[in-house]
Steps between C-alpha positions, in 0.01 A plus 500: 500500500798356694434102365467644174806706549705199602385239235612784252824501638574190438816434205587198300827400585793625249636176307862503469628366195728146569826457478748267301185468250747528187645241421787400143212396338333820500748620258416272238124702479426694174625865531080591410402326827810643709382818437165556483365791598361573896132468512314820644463281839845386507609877383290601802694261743817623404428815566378433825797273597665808408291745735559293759901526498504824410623742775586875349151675499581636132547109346165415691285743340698400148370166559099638618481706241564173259228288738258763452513475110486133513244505752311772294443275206222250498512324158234733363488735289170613636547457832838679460356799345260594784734474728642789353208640541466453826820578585477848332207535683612468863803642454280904404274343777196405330506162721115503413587487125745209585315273734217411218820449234690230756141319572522433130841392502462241791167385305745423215808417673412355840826329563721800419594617865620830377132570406376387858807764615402784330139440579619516902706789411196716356237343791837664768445826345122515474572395873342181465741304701242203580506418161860608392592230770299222294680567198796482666416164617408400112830609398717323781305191402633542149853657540615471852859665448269841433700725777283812386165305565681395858611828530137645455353233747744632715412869458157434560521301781732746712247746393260278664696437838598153437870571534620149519347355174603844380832420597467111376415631148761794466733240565426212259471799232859573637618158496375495091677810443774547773707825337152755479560734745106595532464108630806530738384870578104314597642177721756748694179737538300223633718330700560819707093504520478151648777515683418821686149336563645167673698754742 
C-alpha cells in the first residue's frame, strides 16, 4: 500500500512555455494559421496554467468548474452518454447502478482518466478504498495535474494513518490548484497532525 501510494504520487514536471520564441518573421504567417483554434489538450493546459496562478478561491473554482467539463468529455458520444448515467446515478446514491455503467466506459475509453476518476470515486463510496486507490493510480498515470484524484489519495490515506504521504499528496493537489481552500484547509490539517506527532 505505501510503494503503491508513492509511485502514484509521482507528477510530470509542468513545461513552461520559452521565451523570445516570436520572432518579425512570425508576422508574415497567414492570419488562418495565427489563429487557429486551441486544441482540447492545449485548451486543457491553459486552463491549468491558469489554476495554478489563480489565488481568490471564487476565480479557482471558475476555472475547476471549466476543467471538469473538459475533463468530462471523452470524444464519445457513447462513452459520454453513460457517464451521465453514471453520474446521475451516484449522485441519488445508487453507486451499485453506477459501478457496472463506468466498467463499460473504461472498456470503451481506457485512456480517459476522468473515467478511471469516477470509477475511484464510486469504489470510495461503496467503501472500496483498495480498489478506489488503483484507479487513482490509472488516472495519475494518464493526467497527473488531477488535484481531485491527489486529493482523494490523500483522503484515503489519512484515513488509513499514513499521515505523511497523506500530507505529500494534499500538497501536490495544492501545488496544482493553489487558491482551493479545501486543499489549503487539508495540508494546514495535516501538517498540524505530523507535526504534533514529531513532538
Amino acid at each position: 500500500m505505501r510503494s503503491a501510494s508513492l509511485i502514484a504520487l509521482t507528477l510530470v514536471a509542468h513545461l513552461t512555455a520559452l521565451p523570445g520564441l516570436a520572432r518579425a518573421q512570425d508576422t508574415q504567417r497567414p492570419p488562418a494559421a495565427a489563429e487557429a483554434p486551441e486544441t482540447d489538450a492545449q485548451a486543457l493546459d491553459t486552463l491549468f496554467r491558469r489554476l495554478a496562478l489563480a489565488r481568490d478561491p471564487a476565480e479557482s473554482q471558475g476555472i475547476v468548474a471549466l476543467i471538469t467539463r473538459k475533463q468530462l468529455q471523452s470524444g464519445s458520444d457513447t462513452a459520454d452518454l453513460l457517464m451521465a448515467r453514471a453520474i446521475a446515478a451516484m449522485g441519488t446514491g445508487q453507486v451499485d447502478v453506477s459501478m457496472p455503467i463506468l466498467d463499460a466506459i473504461i472498456a470503451l475509453q481506457p485512456n480517459w482518466a476522468e473515467a478511471w476518476n469516477r470509477r475511484a470515486t464510486a469504489r470510495f463510496l461503496a467503501e472500496d478504498e483498495r480498489g478506489s486507490m488503483s484507479d487513482i493510480a490509472h488516472v495519475l498515470a494518464l493526467e497527473p495535474r488531477h488535484f481531485g484524484a491527489l486529493s482523494g489519495m490523500g483522503m484515503i490515506l489519512e484515513h488509513r494513518g499514513f499521515e505523511d504521504e497523506a500530507l505529500r499528496a494534499y500538497t501536490q493537489a495544492l501545488a496544482i490548484a493553489p487558491g482551493l481552500q479545501s486543499l489549503r484547509d487539508s495540508v494546514d490539517r495535516m501538517n498540524k497532525k505530523v507535526g504534533e506527532r514529531q513532538l
